[in-house]
C-alpha positions as CSV (number, residue, x, y, z in Angstrom):
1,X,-25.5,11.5,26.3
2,X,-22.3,12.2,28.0
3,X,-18.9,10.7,27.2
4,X,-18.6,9.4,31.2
5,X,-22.5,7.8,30.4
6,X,-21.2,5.8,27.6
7,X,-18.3,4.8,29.8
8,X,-20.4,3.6,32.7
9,X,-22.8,2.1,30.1
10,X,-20.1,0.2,28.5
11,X,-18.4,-1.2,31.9
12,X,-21.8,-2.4,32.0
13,X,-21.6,-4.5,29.4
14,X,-20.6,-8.3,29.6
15,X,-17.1,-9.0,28.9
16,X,-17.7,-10.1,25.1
17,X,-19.8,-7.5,24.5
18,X,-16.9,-4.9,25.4
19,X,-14.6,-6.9,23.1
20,X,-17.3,-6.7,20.4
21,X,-17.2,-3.2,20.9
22,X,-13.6,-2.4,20.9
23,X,-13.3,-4.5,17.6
24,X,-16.1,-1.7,16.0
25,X,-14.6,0.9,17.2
26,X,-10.7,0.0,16.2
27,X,-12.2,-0.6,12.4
28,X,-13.8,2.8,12.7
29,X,-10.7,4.2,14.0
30,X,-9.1,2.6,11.0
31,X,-11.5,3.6,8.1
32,X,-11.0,7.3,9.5
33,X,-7.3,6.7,9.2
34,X,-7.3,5.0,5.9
35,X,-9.4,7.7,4.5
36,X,-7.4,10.4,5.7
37,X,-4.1,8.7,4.3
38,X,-5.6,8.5,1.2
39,X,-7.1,12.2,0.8
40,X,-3.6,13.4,2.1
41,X,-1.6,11.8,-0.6
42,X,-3.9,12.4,-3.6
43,X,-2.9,14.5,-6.3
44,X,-4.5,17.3,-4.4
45,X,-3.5,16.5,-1.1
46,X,-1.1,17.7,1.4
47,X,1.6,14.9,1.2
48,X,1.6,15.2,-2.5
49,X,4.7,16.7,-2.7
50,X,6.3,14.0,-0.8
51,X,5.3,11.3,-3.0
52,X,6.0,13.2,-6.3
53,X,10.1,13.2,-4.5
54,X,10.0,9.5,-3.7
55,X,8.9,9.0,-8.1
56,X,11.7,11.5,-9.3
57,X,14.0,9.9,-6.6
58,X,13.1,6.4,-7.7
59,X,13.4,7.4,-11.6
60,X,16.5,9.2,-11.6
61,X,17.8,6.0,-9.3
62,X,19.2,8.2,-6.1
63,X,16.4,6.7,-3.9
64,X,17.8,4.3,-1.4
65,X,15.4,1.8,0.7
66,X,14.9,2.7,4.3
67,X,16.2,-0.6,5.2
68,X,19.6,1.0,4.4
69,X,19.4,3.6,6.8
70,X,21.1,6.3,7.1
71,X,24.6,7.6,5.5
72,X,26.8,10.3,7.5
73,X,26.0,13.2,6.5
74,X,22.5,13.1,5.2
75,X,20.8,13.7,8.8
């Protein structure tokens, strides 16, 4: 089945059938996201590193909120 096939079939549908569908396919959306996020920041993931600097900036008490924002200088 083609992409444009589903698209015709799914025009096709009755209006809360379409929202039905949406709703699916945002929480799959979502679930792929989620899953991603959390394999990315694992101990063995790619963003690893990140959150390791947040910790030491956090611990050592040099970590300032976002809602701060930024200082001159620190760009």
């Amino acid at each position: 089945m083609t992409i444009e096939a589903i698209k015709d079939a799914i025009t096709g549908l009755p209006e809360d059938a379409q929202v039905a569908l949406a709703a699916w396919l945002n929480l799959q959306t979502m679930d792929s996201w989620d899953k991603e996020m959390q394999a990315d920041f694992s101990a063995s993931g790619r963003g690893h590193q990140i959150v390791e600097k947040v910790r030491a900036q956090v611990h050592t008490g040099s970590f300032r909120p976002m809602s701060e924002g930024r200082t001159q200088g620190n760009e």
